[in-house]
N, C-alpha and C positions, 0 to 999 in steps of 0.2 A: 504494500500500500504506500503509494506516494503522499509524501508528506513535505509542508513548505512552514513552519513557523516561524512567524516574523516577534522581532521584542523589542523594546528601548522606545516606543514612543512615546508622546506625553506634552505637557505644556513648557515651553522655553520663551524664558525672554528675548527678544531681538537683539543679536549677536551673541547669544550663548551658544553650546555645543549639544549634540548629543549622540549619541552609537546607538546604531539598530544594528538587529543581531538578525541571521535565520538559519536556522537549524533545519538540513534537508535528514529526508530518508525515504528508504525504499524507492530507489534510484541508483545508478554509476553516477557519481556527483561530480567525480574530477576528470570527465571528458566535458559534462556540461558548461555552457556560456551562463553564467550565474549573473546576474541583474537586479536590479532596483527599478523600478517605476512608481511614476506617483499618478494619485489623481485631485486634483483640487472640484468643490463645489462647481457645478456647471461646465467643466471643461474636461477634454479629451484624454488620457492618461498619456503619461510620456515619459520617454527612457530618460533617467536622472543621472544614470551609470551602470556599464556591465566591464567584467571581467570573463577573457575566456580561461579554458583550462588550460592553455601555457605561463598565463600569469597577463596578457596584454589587457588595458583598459581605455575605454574612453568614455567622457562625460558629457552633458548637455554644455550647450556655451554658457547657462546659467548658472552652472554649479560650479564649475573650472576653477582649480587656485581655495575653494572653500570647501568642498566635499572631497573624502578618498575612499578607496574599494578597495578590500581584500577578501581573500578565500583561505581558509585553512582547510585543506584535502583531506587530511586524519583525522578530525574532530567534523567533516559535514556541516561547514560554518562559511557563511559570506555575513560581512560588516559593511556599515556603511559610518563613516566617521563625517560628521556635519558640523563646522564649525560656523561663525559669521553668520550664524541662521538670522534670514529676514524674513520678514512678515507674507511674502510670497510664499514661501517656502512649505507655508500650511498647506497641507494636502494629506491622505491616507496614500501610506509607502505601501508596496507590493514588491515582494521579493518572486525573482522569475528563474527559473531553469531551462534553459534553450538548448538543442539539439536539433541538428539535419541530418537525419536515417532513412536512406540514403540521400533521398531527395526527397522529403518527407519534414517538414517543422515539427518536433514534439516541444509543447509547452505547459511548462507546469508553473501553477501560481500558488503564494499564501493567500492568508484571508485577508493580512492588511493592517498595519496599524499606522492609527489618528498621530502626526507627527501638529502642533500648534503652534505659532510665533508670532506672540502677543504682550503686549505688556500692562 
């Protein structure tokens, strides 16, 4: 059974920090493209940062210089470290698992946690 939980969200003040966690399983985790997405009230979700399974990343031009991505392979863990948080930033994060088998997209989602940045 595939599993994606997501952790570390919650209320921050504007410019504070905070680490989301997600804990995959029942999956090969370390061929997967392991991702974050967000989605804000009324708008479309959209890729915040992915890491693939060589270690390569890249982020939104909004988050660049203020968010970072990791994986740990042995523990079935991707982070996402958000510093600088602004008040945009509010949206419910979704942690993703991407695969092309062979020529096939498999995707797997958490359920999502309410990241806030408000003062």
């Amino acid at each position: 059974q595939v599993q994606l939980v997501e952790s570390g969200g919650g209320l921050v003040q504007p410019g504070g920090s905070l680490r989301l966690s997600c804990a995959a399983s029942g999956f090969l985790f370390s061929i997967y493209t392991m991702g974050w997405y967000r989605q804000a009230p009324g708008k479309q979700r959209e890729l915040v940062a992915a890491i693939t399974s060589g270690g390569s990343t890249n982020f939104a031009d909004s988050v660049k210089g203020r968010f970072t991505i990791s994986r740990d392979n042995a523990k079935k863990m991707v982070y996402l470290q958000m510093n600088s948080l602004k008040p945009e930033d509010t949206a419910v994060y979704y942690c993703n698992a991407h695969l092309i088998h062979p020529t096939t997209p498999i995707d797997y989602w958490g359920q999502g946690t309410q990241v806030t940045v408000s003062s």
